[in-house]
C-alpha positions in Angstrom: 108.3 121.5 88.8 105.8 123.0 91.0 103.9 120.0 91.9 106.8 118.3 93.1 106.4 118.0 96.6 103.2 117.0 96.4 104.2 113.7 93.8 106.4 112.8 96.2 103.1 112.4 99.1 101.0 111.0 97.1 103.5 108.7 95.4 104.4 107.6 99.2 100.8 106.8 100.4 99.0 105.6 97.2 100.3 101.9 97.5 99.7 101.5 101.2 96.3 102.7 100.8 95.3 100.7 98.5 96.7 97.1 100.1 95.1 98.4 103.4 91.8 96.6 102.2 93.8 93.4 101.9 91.7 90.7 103.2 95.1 89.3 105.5 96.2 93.0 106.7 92.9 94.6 106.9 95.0 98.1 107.9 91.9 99.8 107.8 90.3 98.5 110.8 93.1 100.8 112.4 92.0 103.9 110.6 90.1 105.8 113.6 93.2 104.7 116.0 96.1 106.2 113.1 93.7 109.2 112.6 94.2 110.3 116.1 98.0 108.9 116.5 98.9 111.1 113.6 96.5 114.3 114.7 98.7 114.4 118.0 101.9 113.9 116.1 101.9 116.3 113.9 100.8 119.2 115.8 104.1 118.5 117.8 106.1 118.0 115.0 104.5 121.0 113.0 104.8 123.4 115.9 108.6 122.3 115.6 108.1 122.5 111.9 106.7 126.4 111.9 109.2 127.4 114.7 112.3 126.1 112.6 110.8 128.0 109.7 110.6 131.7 111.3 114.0 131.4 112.3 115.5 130.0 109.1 116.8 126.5 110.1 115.4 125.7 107.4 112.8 126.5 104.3 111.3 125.2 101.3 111.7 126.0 97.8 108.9 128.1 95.7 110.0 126.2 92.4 109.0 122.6 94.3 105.4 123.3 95.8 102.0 125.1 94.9 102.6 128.1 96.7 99.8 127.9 99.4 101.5 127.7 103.0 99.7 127.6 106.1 101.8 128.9 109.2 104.5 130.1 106.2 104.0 126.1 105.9 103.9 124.5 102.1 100.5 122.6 102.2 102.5 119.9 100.9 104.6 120.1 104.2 101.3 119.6 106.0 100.1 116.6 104.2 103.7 115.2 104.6 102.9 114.5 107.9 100.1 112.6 107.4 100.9 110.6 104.0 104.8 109.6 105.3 103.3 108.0 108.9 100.7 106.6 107.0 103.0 104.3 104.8 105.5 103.5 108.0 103.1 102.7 110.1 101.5 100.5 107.6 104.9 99.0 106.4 105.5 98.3 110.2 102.1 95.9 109.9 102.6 94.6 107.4 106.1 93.5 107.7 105.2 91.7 110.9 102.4 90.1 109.3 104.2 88.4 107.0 107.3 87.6 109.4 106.9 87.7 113.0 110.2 87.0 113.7 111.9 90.5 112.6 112.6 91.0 116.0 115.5 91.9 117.6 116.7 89.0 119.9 116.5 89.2 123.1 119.8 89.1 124.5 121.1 91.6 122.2 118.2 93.8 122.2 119.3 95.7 125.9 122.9 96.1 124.8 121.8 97.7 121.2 118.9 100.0 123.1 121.2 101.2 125.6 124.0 101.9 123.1 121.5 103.9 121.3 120.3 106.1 123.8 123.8 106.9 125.2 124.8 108.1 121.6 121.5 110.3 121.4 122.5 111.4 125.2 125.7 112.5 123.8 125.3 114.0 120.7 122.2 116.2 122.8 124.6 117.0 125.4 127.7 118.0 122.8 125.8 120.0 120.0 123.5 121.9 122.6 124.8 124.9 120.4 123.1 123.4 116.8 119.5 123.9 117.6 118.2 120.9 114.8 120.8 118.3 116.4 119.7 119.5 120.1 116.1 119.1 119.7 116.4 116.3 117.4 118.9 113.9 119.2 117.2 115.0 122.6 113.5 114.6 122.0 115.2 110.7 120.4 116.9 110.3 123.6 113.7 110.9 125.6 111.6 109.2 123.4 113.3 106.4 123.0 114.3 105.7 126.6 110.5 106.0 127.7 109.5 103.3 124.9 112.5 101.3 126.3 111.3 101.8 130.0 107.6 101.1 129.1 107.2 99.2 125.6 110.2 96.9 124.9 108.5 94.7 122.9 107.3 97.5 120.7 111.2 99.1 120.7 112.4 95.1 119.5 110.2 94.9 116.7 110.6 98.7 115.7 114.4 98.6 115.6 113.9 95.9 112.6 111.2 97.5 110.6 112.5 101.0 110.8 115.5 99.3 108.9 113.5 98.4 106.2 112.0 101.9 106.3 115.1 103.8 105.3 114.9 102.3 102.1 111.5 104.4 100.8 113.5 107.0 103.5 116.8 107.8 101.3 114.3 107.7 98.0 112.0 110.0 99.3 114.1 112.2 101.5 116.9 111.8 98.7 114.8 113.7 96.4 113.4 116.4 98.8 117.3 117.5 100.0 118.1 117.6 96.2 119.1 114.3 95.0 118.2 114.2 91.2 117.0 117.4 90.6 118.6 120.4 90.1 118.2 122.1 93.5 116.8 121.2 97.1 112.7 121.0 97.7 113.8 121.6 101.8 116.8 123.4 102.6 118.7 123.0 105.8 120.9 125.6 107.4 124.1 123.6 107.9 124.9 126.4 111.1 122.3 124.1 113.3 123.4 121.0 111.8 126.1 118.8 112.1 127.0 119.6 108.3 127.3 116.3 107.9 125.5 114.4 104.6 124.2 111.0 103.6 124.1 111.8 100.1 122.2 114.9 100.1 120.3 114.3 103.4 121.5 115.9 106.7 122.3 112.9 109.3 119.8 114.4 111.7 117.1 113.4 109.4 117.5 109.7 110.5 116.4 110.4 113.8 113.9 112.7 113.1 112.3 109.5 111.0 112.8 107.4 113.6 111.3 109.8 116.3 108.3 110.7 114.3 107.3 107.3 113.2 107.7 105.7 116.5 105.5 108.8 118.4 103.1 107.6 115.6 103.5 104.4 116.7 103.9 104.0 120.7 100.1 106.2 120.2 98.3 104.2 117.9 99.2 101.4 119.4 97.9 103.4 122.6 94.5 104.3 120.9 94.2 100.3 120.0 94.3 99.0 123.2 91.5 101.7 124.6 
């Protein structure tokens, strides 16, 4: 099924896009803010992206996308970037919006951060050797230590909402490592991995969520305030 991949993106943004003109959310007033929070993102994320590519740590799948690549990039891969931020960041809004509260508490919010980034400082420092699970548990550790150092309250809040984020996140991602159809739309080179699964997706992949979406994040909330 050729068009696939790009289902899957347009399936992920077409609801938030649509309640973003909600009278009570009004998501859109944070368009120009998200435009340029995503812009930044994802020309770290893609150079990552187009570097991982070359050297086969991982691909895509002809029979999943339209065939145009940019970069040996699936144009699908490209709007990926844009469509899956899009629908976090919104989810993060809104979820706040309607409860305030999902926050983590305050006295257990230093012992959970901490924990955190010493198990990202770990797993950098032991799989230096696995290049996806050295970049990917070591841009987390920085990433999320700076956010701890400098935006707490953002941390508190995101630790709760990116919960409810993994549900959309092991539906879509589900699907694109081969859940439910007969082979993968992104393979992954298990040699610089852990090898190690959640279903079909590659543990790594939970971090790489959570780092992209909070870059996304910590800048539009950035952008906002100027």
């Amino acid at each position: 099924m050729k068009s696939l991949y790009l289902i899957l993106n347009l399936a992920s943004i077409s609801v938030p896009f649509i309640v973003s003109f909600h009278p009570r959310l009004k998501f859109y007033k944070k368009w120009k803010s998200i435009l340029l929070a995503i812009i930044i993102t994802t020309a770290f994320f893609i150079s990552w992206d187009v570097i991982f590519t070359k050297n086969g740590f991982w691909g895509f799948n002809p029979e999943y996308y339209l065939g145009h690549t940019i970069a040996q990039l699936p144009i699908e891969e490209w709007m990926f970037f844009i469509c899956i931020p899009y629908s976090c960041l919104f989810m993060h809004y809104a979820l706040l919006e309607l409860n305030a509260k999902l926050v983590v508490p305050k006295h257990l919010f230093k012992k959970i951060a901490t924990l955190f980034i010493l198990i990202l400082l770990v797993l950098t420092g032991v799989f230096y050797h696995r290049w996806y699970s050295f970049v990917n548990f070591g841009y987390g550790f920085i990433l999320t230590t700076l956010v701890y150092r400098f935006k707490p309250e953002l941390l508190r809040k995101f630790f709760i909402t990116f919960l409810f984020m993994l549900i959309p996140f092991f539906i879509v991602n589900g699907i694109l490592t081969g859940s439910g159809i007969e082979s993968e739309v992104v393979w992954y080179n298990n040699s610089e991995n852990l090898g190690i699964r959640m279903l079909t997706i590659p543990v790594e992949d939970t971090i790489y969520a959570f780092t992209m979406i909070l870059t996304n994040l910590v800048l539009l909330e950035y952008f906002e305030k100027k």
